[in-house]
C-alpha positions as CSV (number, residue, x, y, z in Angstrom):
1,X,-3.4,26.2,173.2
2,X,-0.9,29.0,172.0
3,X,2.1,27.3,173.3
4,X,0.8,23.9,172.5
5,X,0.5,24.8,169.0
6,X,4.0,26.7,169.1
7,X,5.5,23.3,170.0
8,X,3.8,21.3,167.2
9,X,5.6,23.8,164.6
10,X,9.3,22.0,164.3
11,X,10.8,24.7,162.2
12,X,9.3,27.2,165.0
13,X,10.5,25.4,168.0
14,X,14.3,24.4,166.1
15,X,14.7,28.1,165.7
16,X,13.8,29.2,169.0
17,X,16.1,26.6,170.4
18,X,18.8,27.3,168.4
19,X,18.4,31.5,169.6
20,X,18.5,30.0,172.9
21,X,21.4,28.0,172.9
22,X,23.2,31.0,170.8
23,X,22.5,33.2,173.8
24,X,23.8,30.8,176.3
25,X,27.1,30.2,174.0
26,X,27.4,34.0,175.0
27,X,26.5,34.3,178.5
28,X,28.2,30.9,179.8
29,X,31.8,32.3,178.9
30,X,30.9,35.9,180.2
31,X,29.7,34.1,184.0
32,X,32.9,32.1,183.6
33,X,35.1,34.9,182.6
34,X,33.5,36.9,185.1
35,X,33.9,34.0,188.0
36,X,37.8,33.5,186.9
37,X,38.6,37.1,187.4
38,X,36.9,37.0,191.5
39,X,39.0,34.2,192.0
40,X,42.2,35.7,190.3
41,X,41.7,38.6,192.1
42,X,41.6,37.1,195.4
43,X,44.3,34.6,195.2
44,X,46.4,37.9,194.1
45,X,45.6,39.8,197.5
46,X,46.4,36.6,198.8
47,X,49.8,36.1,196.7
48,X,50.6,39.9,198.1
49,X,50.3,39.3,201.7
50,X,52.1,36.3,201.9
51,X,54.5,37.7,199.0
52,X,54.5,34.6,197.4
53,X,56.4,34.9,194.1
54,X,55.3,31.8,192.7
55,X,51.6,32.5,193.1
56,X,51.7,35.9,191.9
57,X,53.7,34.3,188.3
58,X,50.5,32.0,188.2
59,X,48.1,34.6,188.5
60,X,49.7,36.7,185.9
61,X,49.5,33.5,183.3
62,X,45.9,33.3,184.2
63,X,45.1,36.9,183.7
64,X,46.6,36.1,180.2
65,X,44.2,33.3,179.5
66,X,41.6,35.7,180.6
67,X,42.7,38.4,178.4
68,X,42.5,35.5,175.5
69,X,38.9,34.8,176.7
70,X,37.8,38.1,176.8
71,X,38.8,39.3,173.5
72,X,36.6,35.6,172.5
73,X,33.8,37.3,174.0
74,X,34.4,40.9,171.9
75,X,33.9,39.1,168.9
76,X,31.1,37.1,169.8
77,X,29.4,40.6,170.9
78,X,30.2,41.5,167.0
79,X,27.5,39.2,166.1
80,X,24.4,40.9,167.3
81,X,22.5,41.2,163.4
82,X,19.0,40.2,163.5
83,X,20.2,36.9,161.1
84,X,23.6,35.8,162.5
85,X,21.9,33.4,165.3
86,X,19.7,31.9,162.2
87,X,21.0,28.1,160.2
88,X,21.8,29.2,156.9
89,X,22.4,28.0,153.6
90,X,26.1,27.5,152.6
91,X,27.1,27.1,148.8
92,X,30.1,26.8,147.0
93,X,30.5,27.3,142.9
94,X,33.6,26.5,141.3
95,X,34.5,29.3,138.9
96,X,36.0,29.1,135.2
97,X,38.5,26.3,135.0
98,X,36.9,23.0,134.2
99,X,38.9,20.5,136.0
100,X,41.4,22.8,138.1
101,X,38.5,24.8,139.6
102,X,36.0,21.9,140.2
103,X,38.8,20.4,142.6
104,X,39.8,24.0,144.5
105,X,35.7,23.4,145.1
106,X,35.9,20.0,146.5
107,X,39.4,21.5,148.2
108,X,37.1,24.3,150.0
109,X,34.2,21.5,150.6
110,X,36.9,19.6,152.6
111,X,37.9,22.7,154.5
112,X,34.7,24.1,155.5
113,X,32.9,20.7,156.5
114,X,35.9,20.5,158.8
115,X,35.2,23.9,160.3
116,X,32.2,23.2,160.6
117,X,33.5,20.2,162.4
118,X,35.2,21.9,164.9
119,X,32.7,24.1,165.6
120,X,30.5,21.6,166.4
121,X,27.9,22.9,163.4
122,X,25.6,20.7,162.2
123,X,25.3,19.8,158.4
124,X,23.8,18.3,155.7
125,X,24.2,18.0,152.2
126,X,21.5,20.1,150.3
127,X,22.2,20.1,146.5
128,X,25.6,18.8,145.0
129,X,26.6,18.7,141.2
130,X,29.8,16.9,140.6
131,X,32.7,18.1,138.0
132,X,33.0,16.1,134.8
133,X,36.3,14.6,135.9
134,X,36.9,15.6,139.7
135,X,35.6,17.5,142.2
136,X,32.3,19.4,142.2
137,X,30.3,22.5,139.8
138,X,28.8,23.3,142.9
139,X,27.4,22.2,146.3
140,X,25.4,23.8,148.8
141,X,25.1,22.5,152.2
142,X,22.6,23.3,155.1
143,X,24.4,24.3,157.9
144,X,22.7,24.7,161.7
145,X,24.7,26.2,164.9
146,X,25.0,28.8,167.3
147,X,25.4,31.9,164.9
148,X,26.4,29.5,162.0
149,X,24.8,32.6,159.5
150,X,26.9,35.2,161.5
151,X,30.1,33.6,160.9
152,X,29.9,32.0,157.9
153,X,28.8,35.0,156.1
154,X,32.0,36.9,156.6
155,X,33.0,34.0,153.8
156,X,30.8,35.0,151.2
157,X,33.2,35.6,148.1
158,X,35.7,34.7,145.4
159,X,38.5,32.5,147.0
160,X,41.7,32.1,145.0
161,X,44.0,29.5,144.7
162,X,47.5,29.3,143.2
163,X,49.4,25.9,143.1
164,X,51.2,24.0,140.9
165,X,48.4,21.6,139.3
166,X,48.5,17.9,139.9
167,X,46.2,18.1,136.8
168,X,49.2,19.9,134.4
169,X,51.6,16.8,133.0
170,X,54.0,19.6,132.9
171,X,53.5,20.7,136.3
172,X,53.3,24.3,135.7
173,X,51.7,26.6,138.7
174,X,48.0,27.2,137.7
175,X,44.8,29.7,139.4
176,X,42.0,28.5,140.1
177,X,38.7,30.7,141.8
178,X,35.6,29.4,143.5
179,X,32.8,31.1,145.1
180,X,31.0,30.9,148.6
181,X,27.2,32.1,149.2
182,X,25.6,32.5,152.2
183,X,21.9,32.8,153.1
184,X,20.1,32.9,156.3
185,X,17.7,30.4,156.7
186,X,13.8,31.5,156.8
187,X,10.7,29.2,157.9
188,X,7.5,29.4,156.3
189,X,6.4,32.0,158.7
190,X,8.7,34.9,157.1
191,X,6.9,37.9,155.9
192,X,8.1,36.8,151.8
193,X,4.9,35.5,150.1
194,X,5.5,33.3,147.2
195,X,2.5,32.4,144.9
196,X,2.3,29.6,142.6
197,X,2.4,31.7,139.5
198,X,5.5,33.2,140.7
199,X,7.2,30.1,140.4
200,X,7.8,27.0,137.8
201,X,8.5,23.6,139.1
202,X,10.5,20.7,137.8
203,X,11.1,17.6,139.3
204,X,14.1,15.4,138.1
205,X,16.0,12.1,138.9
206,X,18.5,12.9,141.6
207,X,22.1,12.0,140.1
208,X,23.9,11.7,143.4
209,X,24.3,8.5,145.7
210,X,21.2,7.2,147.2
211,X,20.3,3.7,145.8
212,X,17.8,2.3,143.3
213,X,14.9,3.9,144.1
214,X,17.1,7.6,144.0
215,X,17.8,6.6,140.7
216,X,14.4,5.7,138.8
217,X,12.2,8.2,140.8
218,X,12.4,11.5,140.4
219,X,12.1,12.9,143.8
220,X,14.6,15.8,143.0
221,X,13.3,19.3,142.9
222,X,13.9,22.3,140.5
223,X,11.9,25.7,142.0
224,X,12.5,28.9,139.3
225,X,11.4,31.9,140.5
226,X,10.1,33.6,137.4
227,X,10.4,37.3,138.3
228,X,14.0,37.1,139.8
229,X,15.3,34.3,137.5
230,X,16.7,32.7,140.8
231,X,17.0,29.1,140.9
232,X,17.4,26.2,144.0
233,X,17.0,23.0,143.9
234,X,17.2,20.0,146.4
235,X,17.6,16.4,146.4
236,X,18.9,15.1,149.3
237,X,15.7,13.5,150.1
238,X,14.1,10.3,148.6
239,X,10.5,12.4,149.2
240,X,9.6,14.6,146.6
241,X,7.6,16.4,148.8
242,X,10.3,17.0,151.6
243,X,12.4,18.1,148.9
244,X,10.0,20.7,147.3
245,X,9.6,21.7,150.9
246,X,13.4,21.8,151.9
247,X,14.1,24.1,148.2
248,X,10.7,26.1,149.0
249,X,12.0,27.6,152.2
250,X,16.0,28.0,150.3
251,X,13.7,30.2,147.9
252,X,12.1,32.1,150.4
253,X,15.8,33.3,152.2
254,X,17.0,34.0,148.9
255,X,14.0,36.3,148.5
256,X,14.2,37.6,151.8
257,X,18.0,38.9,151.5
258,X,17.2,40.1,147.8
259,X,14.9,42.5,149.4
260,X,17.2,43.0,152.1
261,X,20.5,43.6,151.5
262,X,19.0,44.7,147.8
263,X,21.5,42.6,146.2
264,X,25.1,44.7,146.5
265,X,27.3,43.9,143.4
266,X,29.2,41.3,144.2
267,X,26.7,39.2,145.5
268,X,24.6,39.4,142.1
269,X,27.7,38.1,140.7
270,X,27.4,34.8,142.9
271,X,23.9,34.8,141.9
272,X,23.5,35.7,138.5
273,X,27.1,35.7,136.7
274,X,29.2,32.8,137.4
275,X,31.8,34.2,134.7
276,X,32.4,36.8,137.7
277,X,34.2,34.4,139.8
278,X,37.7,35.3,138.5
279,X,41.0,37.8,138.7
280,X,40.3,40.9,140.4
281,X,37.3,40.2,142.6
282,X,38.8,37.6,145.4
283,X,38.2,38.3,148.8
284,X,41.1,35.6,150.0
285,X,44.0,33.7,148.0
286,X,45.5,30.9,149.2
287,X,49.3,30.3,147.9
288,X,51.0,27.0,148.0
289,X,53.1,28.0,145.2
290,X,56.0,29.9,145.0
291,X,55.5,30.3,148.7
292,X,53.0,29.6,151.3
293,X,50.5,32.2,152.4
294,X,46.9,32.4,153.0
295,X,45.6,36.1,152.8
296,X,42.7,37.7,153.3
297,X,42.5,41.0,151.0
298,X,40.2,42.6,152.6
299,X,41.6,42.7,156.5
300,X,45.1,42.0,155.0
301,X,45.0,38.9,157.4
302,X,47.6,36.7,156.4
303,X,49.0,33.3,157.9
304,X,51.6,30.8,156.5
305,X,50.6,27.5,157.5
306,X,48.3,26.9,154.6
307,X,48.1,22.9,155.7
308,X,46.1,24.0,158.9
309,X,43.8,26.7,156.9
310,X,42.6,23.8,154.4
311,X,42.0,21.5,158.3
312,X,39.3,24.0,159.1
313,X,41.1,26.5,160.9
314,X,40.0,29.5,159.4
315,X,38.7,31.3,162.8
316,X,41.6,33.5,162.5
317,X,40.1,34.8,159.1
318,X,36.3,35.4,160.3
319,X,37.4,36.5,163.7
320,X,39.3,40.2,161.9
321,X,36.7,40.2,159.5
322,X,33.8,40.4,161.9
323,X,36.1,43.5,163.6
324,X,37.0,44.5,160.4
325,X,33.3,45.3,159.2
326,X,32.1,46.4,163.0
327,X,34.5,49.3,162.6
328,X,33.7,50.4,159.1
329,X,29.9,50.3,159.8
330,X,31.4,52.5,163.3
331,X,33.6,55.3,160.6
332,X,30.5,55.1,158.5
């Protein structure tokens, strides 16, 4: 009856699938890493007797390719928190700017949902406000995957962008600053209780796509946690009560890494001080203007093809990071 009623909980069974198929994403390459380097090794005793130059010159390039897999591997082993196998919650807030910073949102929308892409993450679109003109205020997306919390968190931050602005008649080279948030995602069956007179509901009309009935119902839903002042809301859903349900459980990881991490600076800042996403507190700039760099300030990771960083290919970026903080939290 245990098990029965294990499987009649989705939210229970989705994460224990999800844990699963995280730990297979590890173990798979390490058998096939592991099964490679046999093989390798025996063609090479083989390559020696016969001295067979040409063998031996393959089995070189595939102890390279092994090398490349291996050092895959070491990272993935970097992701061993007690969240990073969890879905999380991904946001992104444009900064001060109006116009120029609501686009450098929609820019890093783009770039992430084609990460996410290759990646093979699953996602869906939680909560979006557009810009006034272009773009959007802010957007936060629901993101599920093997360790999609582990690696998207090494994002969480101010990223900067310096162009010349398509928006500027007299095409002069602007900076614009958005900010990414991460949260793990938490069921109902976390230890973080939330009573009803902690909170204050509000239910709305959502202002996104969705038809008629998206538009004269209001199904949207506005959760304000009184104590903390934080705020989700969701709308993705024509169901009011899906929706309350979906932004109840946003509340409750929000909770559960204020209590957690007990909110270092600069994440209060994505929470509580949008004003904060500005000069001096970027974690990456991207430069298309004077010259072409992508650089991550706080690994000094840096590459120049800035086309195929806003395509999704930012592994680079979270691969040094995840390094980067394993061997601080080693020094410290």
């Amino acid at each position: 009856m245990a098990v029965a009623g294990f499987w009649d909980n989705p939210d229970a069974a989705q994460g224990v699938v999800a844990e699963l198929s995280a730990v297979k994403s590890i173990l798979d390459p390490v058998r096939d890493v592991q099964k490679a380097a046999e093989d390798a090794c025996e063609l090479f005793e083989l390559a020696v007797e016969e001295g067979d130059e040409e063998i031996l010159e393959s089995v070189g390039a595939d102890l390279e390719a092994l090398a490349a897999k291996c050092d895959k591997i070491e990272v993935a082993g970097l992701l061993s928190g007690p969240d990073d196998m969890r879905a999380c919650f991904f946001s992104i807030h444009a900064g001060a700017g109006g116009t120029e910073s609501c686009d450098w949102a929609n820019m890093l929308l783009r770039m992430y949902s084609r990460y996410f892409e290759r990646n093979k993450f699953s996602f869906s679109e939680f909560d979006l406000t557009p810009g006034e003109e272009v773009g959007v205020r802010s957007v936060t997306l629901k993101v599920k995957g093997a360790f999609a919390f582990g690696k998207l968190s090494c994002e969480t931050g101010v990223h900067r962008l310096v162009r010349i602005s398509p928006f500027d008649s007299q095409s002069r080279r602007h900076t614009s600053f958005a900010a990414v948030d991460v949260i793990p995602e938490h069921d109902d069956n976390s230890d973080i209780e939330i009573k009803d007179d902690d909170i204050r509901v509000d239910v709305y009309r959502a202002s996104g796509a969705g038809g008629q009935h998206v538009n004269k119902v209001s199904s949207a839903v506005r959760i304000t946690h009184l104590e903390t002042g934080i705020v989700v809301q969701c709308q993705n859903d024509r169901s009011q009560h899906k929706n309350r349900a979906e932004a109840m459980k946003m509340l409750r990881s929000r909770l559960y890494m204020l209590e957690k991490q007990k909110r270092d600076a600069e994440i209060a800042k994505l929470y509580s001080n949008k004003g904060e996403i500005a000069w001096g507190n970027q974690i990456r700039s991207y430069v298309m203007q004077p010259y072409q760099m992508v650089k991550d300030h706080r690994t000094d990771f840096q590459v120049g093809n800035v086309q195929a960083v806003m395509d999704g290919d930012i592994e680079a970026f979270i691969e040094s990071y995840l390094k980067f903080r394993s061997k601080n939290k080693a020094e410290n």
